[in-house]
C-alpha positions as CSV (number, residue, x, y, z in Angstrom):
1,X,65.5,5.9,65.7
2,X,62.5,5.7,63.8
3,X,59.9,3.1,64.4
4,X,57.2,2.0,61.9
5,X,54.0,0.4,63.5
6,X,52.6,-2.4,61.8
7,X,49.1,-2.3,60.7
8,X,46.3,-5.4,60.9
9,X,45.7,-5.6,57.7
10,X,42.0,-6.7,59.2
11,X,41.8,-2.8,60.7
12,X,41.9,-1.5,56.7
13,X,38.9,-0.7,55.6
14,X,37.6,-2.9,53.0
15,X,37.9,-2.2,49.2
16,X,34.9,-2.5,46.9
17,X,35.4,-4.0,43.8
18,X,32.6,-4.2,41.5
19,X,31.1,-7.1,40.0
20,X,32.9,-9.5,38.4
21,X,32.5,-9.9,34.6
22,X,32.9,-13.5,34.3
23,X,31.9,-13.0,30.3
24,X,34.6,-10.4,29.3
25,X,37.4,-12.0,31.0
26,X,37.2,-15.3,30.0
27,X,36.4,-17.2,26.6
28,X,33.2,-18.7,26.1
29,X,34.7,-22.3,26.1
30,X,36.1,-21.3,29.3
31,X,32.7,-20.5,31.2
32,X,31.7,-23.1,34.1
33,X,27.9,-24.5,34.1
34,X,27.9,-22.1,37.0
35,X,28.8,-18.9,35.0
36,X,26.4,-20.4,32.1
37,X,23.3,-20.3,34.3
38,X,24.4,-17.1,36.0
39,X,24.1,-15.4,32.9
40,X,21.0,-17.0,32.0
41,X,19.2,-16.1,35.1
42,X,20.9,-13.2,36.5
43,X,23.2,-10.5,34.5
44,X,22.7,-7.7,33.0
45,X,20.9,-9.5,30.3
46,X,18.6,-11.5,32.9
47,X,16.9,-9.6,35.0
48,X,13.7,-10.4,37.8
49,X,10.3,-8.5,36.2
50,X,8.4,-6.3,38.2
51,X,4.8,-7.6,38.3
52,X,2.0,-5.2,39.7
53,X,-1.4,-5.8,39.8
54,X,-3.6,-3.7,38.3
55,X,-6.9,-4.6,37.8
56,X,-9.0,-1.3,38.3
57,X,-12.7,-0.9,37.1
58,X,-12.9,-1.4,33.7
59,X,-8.9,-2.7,33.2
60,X,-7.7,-4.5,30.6
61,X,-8.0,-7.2,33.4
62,X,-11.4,-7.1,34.5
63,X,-12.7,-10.7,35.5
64,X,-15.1,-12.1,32.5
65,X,-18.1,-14.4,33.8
66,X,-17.3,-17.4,32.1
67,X,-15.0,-19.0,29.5
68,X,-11.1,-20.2,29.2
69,X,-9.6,-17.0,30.3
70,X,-10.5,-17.2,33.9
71,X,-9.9,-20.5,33.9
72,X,-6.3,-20.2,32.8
73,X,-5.5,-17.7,35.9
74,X,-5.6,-21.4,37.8
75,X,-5.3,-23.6,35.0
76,X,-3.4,-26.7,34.8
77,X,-2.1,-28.2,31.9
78,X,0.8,-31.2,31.5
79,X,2.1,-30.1,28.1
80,X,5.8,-27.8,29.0
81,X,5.4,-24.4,27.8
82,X,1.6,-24.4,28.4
83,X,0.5,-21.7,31.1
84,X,1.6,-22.5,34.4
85,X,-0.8,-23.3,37.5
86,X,-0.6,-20.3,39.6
87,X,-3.8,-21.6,41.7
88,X,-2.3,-21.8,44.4
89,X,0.1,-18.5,44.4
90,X,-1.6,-15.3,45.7
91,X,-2.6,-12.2,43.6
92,X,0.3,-9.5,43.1
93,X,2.8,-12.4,44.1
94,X,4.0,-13.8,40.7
95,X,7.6,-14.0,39.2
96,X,9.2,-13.9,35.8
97,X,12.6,-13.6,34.4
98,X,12.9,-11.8,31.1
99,X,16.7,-12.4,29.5
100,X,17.6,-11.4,26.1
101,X,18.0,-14.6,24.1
102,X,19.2,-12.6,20.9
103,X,22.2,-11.0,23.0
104,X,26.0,-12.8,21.8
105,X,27.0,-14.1,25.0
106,X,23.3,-15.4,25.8
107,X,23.5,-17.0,23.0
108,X,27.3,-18.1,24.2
109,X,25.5,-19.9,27.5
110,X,23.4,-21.6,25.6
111,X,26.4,-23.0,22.8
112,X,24.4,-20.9,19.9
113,X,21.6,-23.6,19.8
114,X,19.6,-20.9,18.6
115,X,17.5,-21.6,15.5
116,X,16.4,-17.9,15.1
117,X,17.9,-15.4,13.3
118,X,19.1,-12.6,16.1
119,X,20.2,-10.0,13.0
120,X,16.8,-9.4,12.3
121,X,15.1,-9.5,15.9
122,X,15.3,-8.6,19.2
123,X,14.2,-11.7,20.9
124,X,13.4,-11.4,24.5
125,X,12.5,-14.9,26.6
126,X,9.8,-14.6,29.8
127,X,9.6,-17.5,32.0
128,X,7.9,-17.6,35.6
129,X,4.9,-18.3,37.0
130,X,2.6,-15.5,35.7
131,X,-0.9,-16.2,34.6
132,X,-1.9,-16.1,30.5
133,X,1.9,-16.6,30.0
134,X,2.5,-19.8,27.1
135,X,1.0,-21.8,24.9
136,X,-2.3,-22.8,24.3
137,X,-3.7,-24.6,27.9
138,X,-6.5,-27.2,27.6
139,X,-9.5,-25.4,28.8
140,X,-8.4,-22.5,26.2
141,X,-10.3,-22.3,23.0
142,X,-9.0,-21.0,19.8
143,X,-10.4,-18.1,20.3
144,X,-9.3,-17.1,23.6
145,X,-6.2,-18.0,22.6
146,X,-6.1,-15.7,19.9
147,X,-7.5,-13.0,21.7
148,X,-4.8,-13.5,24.3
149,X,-2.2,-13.0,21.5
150,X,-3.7,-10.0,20.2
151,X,-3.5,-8.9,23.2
152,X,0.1,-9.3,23.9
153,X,0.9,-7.5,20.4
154,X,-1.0,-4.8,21.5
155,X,0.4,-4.0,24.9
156,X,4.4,-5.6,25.0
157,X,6.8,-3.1,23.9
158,X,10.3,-2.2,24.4
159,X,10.3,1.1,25.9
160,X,13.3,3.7,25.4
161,X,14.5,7.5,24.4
162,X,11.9,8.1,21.2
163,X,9.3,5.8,19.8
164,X,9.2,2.1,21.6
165,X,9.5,-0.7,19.4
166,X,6.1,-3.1,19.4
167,X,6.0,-7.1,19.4
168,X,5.8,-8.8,16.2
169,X,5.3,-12.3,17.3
170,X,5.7,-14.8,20.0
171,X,6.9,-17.8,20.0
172,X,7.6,-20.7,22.9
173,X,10.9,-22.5,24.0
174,X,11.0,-25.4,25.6
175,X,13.5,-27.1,28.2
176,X,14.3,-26.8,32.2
177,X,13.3,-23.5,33.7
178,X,16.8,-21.5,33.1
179,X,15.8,-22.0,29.1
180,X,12.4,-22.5,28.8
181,X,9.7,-19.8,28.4
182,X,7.6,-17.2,25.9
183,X,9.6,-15.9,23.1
184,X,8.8,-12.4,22.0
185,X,10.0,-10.8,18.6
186,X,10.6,-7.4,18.2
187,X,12.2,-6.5,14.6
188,X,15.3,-4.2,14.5
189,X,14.3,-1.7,12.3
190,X,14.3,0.7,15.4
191,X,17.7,-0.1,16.4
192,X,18.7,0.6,20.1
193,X,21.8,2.2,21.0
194,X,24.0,3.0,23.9
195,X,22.5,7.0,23.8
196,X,19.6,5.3,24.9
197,X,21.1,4.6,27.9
198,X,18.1,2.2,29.8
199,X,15.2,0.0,27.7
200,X,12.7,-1.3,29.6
201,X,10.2,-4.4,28.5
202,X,6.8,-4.0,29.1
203,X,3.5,-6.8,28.8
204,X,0.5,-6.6,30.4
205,X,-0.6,-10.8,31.6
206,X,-5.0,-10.2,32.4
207,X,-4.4,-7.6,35.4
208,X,-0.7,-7.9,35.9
209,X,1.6,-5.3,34.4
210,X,5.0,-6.5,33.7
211,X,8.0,-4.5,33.4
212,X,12.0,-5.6,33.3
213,X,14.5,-2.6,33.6
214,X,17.8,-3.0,31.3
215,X,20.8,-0.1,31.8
216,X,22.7,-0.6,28.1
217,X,25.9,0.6,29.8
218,X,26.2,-2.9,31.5
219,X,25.0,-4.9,28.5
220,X,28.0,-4.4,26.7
221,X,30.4,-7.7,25.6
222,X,33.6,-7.4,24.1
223,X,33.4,-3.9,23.8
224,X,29.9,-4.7,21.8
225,X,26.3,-3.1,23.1
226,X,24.8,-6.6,22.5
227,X,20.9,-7.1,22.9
């Protein structure tokens, strides 16, 4: 007579399953708050920056003597959006977020509050608590400010296979931390496709390179690359 053995099904080894993607399975309507901030904060259209110091001799972030620049590494300011106060956070330990707010189902988490137009731009939102990062602070002249701005237009690009695409303009978005943050504008006339396979976001903050990693194989919704 033949006898089968039952197994424990806790001796099988475990199955790995991969991620779960709340955001092609289920309807926008659908999503929980939970999901919403999860995709705001962490998904393959939110992702943690890599921030390296690199203030060498003569670096875009040597220290000035005097005026509103240095000021702003430690600044403080009431006004939301304004740079943050990173006084007492030491050097090389900053964080940001950079999330795609032009992507579909971004835009989904946030009920398409959105007052920009995504068709045109790829609109990328920063938020943390990185130095020279906001608006205007109030030890900042106009100047400074400005300079700081050029600044940004000169060194934030979106890296990928060919040419990179350069920032336009900035703008700033106000509301708790998940939404809040620098907006920066990068027009589509270079459009990115799935060929490209990884785009990478790049800014340089006084002496702190910035740099946020996106795979396009993961960023697609619906069947949609969506940026």
């Amino acid at each position: 007579m033949l006898v089968t053995l039952g197994v424990p099904a806790l001796s099988l080894p475990a199955r790995a399953y991969p991620p779960r993607e709340f955001w092609n399975e289920k309807k926008p309507a659908d999503w929980t708050d939970d999901e919403r901030q999860e995709m705001l904060t962490k998904s393959p259209w939110a992702k943690e920056a890599e921030v390296k110091n690199n203030s060498g001799v003569g670096g875009l972030g040597a220290p000035r003597s005097t005026g509103g620049m240095n000021r702003r590494m430690g600044g403080t300011s009431s006004r939301p959006g304004t740079v943050a106060d990173t006084s007492n956070i030491p050097q090389g330990h900053y964080k940001a977020t950079v999330r795609w707010d032009s992507a579909l189902p971004v835009r989904e988490a946030f009920h398409n509050q959105s007052k920009d137009d995504p068709a045109a731009n790829y609109i990328l939102c920063v938020s943390g608590d990185l130095p020279m990062l906001g608006r205007r602070s109030n030890d900042e002249s106009e100047g400074e400010y400005q300079q700081r701005l050029d600044m940004l237009k000169q060194y934030t690009k979106l890296e990928k296979k060919g040419d990179p695409i350069y920032l336009t303009k900035i703008g700033y978005q106000n509301g708790p931390p998940s939404v809040s943050g620098t907006l920066f504008y990068f027009e589509r006339n270079d459009l990115i496709r799935l060929g490209d396979h990884q785009v990478t976001f790049v800014t340089k903050l006084g002496p702190n390179d910035v740099k946020a990693k996106f795979a396009l194989r993961d960023m697609t919704y619906l069947g949609k690359l969506e940026l």
